[in-house]
N, C-alpha and C positions, 0 to 999 in steps of 0.2 A: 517409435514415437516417444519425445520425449518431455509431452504435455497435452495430461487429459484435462477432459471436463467433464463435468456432473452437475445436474438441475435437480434441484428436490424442490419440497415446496417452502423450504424455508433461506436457503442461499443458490446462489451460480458458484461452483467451487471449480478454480484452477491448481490441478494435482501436477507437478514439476515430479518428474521422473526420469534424471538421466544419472543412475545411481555409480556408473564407472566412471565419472568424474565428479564425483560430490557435488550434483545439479550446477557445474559452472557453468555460466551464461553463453553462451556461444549464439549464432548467428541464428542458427534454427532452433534456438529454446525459444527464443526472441520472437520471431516469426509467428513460430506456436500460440504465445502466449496473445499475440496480439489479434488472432484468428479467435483465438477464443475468447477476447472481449469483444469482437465482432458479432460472433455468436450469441453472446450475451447479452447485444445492444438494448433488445426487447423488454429485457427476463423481469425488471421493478421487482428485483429481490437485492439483499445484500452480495456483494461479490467476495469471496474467500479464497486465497492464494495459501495453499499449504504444498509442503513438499510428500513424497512418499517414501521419499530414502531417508532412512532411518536416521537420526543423531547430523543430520545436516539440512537447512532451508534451501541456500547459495549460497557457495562457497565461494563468491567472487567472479569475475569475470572468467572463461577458459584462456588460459595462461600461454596455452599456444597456440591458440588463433589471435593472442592479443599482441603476440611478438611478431607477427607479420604485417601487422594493419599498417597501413600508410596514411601520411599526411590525407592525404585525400580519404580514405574508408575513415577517418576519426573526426573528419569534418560533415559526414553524413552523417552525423549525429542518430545512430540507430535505437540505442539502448536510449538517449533521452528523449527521443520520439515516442516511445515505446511508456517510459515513466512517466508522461505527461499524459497520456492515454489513459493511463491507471490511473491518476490521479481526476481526472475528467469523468472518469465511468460514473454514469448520472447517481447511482445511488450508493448508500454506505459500502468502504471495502476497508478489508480486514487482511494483516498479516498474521497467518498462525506460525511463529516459530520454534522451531523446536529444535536446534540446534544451530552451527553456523550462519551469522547475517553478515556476510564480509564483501567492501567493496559495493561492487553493481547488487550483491545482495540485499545490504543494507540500503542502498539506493532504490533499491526495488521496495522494499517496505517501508522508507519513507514517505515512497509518493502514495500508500494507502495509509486510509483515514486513521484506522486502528493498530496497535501496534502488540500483539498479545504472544510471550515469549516462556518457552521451557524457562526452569532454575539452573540447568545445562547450557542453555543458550549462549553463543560469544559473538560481540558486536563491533564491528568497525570497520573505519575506511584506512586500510591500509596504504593507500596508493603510492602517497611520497615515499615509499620506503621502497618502491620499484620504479623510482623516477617520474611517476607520471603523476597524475592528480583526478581527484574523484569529477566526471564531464559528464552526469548523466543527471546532473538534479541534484544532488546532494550538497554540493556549495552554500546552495542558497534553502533547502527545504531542511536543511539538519541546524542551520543557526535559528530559524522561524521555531523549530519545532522545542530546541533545546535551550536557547539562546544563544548570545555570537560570542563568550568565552570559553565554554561548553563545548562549541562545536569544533573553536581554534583548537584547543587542548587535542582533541580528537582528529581533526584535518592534519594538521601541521605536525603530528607525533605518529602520525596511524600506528596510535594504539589500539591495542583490543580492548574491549571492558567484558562482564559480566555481567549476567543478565540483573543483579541485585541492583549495580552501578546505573545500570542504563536508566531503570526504574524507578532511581532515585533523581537522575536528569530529567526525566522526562521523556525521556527517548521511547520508553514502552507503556505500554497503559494497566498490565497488568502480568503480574508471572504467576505459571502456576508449574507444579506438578501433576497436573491433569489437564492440559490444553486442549481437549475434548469437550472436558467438563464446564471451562473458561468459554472455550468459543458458543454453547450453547446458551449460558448464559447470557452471554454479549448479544447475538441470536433473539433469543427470548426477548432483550430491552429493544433491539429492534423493530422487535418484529408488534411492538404495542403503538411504535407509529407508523404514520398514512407514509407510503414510501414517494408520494407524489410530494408532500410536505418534506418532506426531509431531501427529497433531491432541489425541491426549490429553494432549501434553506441551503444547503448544501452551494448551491450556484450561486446564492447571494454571498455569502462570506468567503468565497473567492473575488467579487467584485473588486478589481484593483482601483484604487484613487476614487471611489464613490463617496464621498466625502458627507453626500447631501441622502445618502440608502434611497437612492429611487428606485435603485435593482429590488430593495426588502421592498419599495410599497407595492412594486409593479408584482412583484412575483406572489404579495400580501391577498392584489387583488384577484389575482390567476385562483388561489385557494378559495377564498369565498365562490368562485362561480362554480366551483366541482360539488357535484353530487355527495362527495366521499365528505370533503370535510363539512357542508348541512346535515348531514346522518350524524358525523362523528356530535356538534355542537349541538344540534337537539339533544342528543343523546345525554350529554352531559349536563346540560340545564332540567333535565327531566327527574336527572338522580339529584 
């Protein structure tokens, strides 16, 4: 099995585990992961994707399942079916990395919210440099995230960068030498908001072309009728 999961009471964690090929993506990583945001659907916790093998996240797409795909297996667009999901999972998600983000790696931690990386960590889309080009979300989620020189430099070179560089694009939100210590933190500032509020805020600022925020009023008025946020607002006018 080469993707567990774990519920505690404070995240939904996907543990990527397939350590004889540095967690490359392959077709039943894929599967895995996406059963397990199934699983998840429920949880109104944070979602946390970390690896278990040591000194790597994902290493990239699997290299020789990717040299048989055919025209047709790369127009079922698997892996960005798959990132779009992550990026959809209703409440905050978080990449913890700690090593290698390369390719569908990096593409995979782009489509989560948070971006939290080892001082070890090395990040990029390689693709053009095997001919083909990043097709899973990362086109369009890595110039959003970094801006669109940023991300050419990176697309069109697939260079690698470090984890300091990345941090300094924007690409990551925070490096540590303790990425334990980092994710509970991040954890903790979550865990101080209404996860109903933050997944509504969350779906409003994906709103494409709402020009006029009627997704914010609509979703504004959804909070006020909840139980959670008249507790949370008494609460606050009282202090």
């Amino acid at each position: 099995m080469t993707v567990r999961t774990e519920l505690s009471g404070h995240a939904a964690t996907i543990w990527l585990d397939r350590p004889a090929k540095l967690n490359a993506l392959d077709l039943e990583m894929s599967a895995g992961i996406q059963r397990a945001l199934d699983e998840f659907a429920d949880a109104e916790r944070p979602l946390v994707i970390r690896s278990a093998v040591p000194g790597t996240f994902v290493s990239g797409a699997d290299l020789t399942e990717l040299a048989r795909r055919t025209r047709r297996e790369a127009l079922q667009r698997v892996n960005h079916r798959l990132f779009t999901a992550i990026e959809e999972y209703p409440w905050p998600s978080i990449a913890l990395v700690g090593g290698h983000a390369l390719g569908g790696g990096c593409e995979l931690a782009l489509a989560c919210d948070f971006r939290l990386s080892s001082e070890s960590a090395t990040w990029g889309l390689p693709e053009v440099r095997l001919g083909i080009i990043p097709s899973a979300g990362g086109l369009v989620r890595l110039p959003r995230i970094v801006g669109a020189s940023a991300a050419k430099r990176l697309i069109l070179t697939g260079k690698r960068i470090g984890a300091a560089e990345a941090l300094a694009i924007g690409l990551v939100d925070e490096v540590s030498d303790d990425l334990d210590a980092a994710l509970e933190r991040l954890l903790g500032e979550l865990g101080k908001a209404s996860m109903t509020a933050a997944r509504y805020a969350k779906e409003a600022m994906s709103a494409p072309g709402d020009h006029r925020r009627t997704a914010d009023a609509a979703l504004q008025a959804l909070c006020f009728e909840s139980d959670e946020a008249r507790r949370r607002l008494s609460g606050a006018v009282r202090r």
